[in-house]
C-alpha positions in Angstrom: 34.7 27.4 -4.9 37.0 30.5 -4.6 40.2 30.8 -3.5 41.7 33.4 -2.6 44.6 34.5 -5.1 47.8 36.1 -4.6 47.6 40.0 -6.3 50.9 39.8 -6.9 51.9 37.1 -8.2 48.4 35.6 -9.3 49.0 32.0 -7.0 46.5 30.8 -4.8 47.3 30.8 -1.1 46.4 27.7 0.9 44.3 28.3 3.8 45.0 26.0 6.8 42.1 24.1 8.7 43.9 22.3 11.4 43.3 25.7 13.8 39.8 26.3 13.1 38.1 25.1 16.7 34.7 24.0 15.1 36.8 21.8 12.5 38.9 20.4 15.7 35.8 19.9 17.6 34.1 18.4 15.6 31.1 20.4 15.4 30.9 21.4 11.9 31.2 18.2 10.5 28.2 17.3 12.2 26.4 20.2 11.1 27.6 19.1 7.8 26.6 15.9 8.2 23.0 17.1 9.5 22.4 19.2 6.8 23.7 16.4 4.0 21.4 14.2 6.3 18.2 16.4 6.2 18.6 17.3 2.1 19.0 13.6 1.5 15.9 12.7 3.2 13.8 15.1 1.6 15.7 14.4 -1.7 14.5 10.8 -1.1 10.9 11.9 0.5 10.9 14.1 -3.6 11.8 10.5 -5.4 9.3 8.5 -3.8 6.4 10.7 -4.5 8.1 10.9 -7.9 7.7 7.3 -8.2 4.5 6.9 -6.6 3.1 9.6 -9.4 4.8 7.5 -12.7 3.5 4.4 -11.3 0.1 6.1 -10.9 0.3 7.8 -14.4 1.3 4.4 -15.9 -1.5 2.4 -14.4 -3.7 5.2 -15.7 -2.0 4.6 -19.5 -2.6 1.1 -19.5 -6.0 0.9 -18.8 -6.7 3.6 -21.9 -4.4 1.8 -24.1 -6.9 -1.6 -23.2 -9.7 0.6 -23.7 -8.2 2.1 -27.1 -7.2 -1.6 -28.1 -10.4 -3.0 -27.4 -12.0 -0.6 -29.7 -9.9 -0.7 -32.5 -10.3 -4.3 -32.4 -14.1 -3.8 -32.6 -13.7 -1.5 -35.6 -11.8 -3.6 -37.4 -14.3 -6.4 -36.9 -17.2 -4.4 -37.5 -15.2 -3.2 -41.1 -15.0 -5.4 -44.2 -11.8 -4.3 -45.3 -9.8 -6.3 -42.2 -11.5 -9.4 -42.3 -9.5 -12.6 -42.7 -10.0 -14.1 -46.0 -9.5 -18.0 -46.8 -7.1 -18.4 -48.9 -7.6 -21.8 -49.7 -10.8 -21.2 -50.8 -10.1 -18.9 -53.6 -7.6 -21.3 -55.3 -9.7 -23.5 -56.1 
């Protein structure tokens, strides 16, 4: 925000609002508040799709992770370096 500055002696000078007939009115605060009102509902309108989109992406990421987990468990069944071995067997 700028203010405007004093060339002389480099202060700011305070602008009063208590004259301005819109301010006194009312009617720019309810712009204001329109306008705060509109961005907030599209900001909100922008998280919802948001979170509609993660939710999507991480339904979609934990069905391939099953899918992934399903076949590394079939690898590592099918493989005869990961199978179990008895232990109690071999001390004898």
């Amino acid at each position: 925000m700028d203010l405007p500055v004093d060339e002389e002696d480099g202060s700011f000078t305070n602008i009063s609002l208590a004259d301005d007939p819109d301010r006194r009115s009312g009617r720019l605060s309810s712009k204001a508040e329109r306008a705060r009102s509109t961005m907030m509902n599209a900001d909100m309108d922008d998280l919802s799709a948001r979170v509609d989109a993660v939710k999507e992406e991480n339904l979609k990421l934990k069905s391939e992770n099953q899918v992934l987990g399903q076949y590394i468990e079939n690898l590592m069944s099918a493989s005869s370096v990961f199978q179990t071995t008895d232990t109690k067997s071999k001390r004898k």
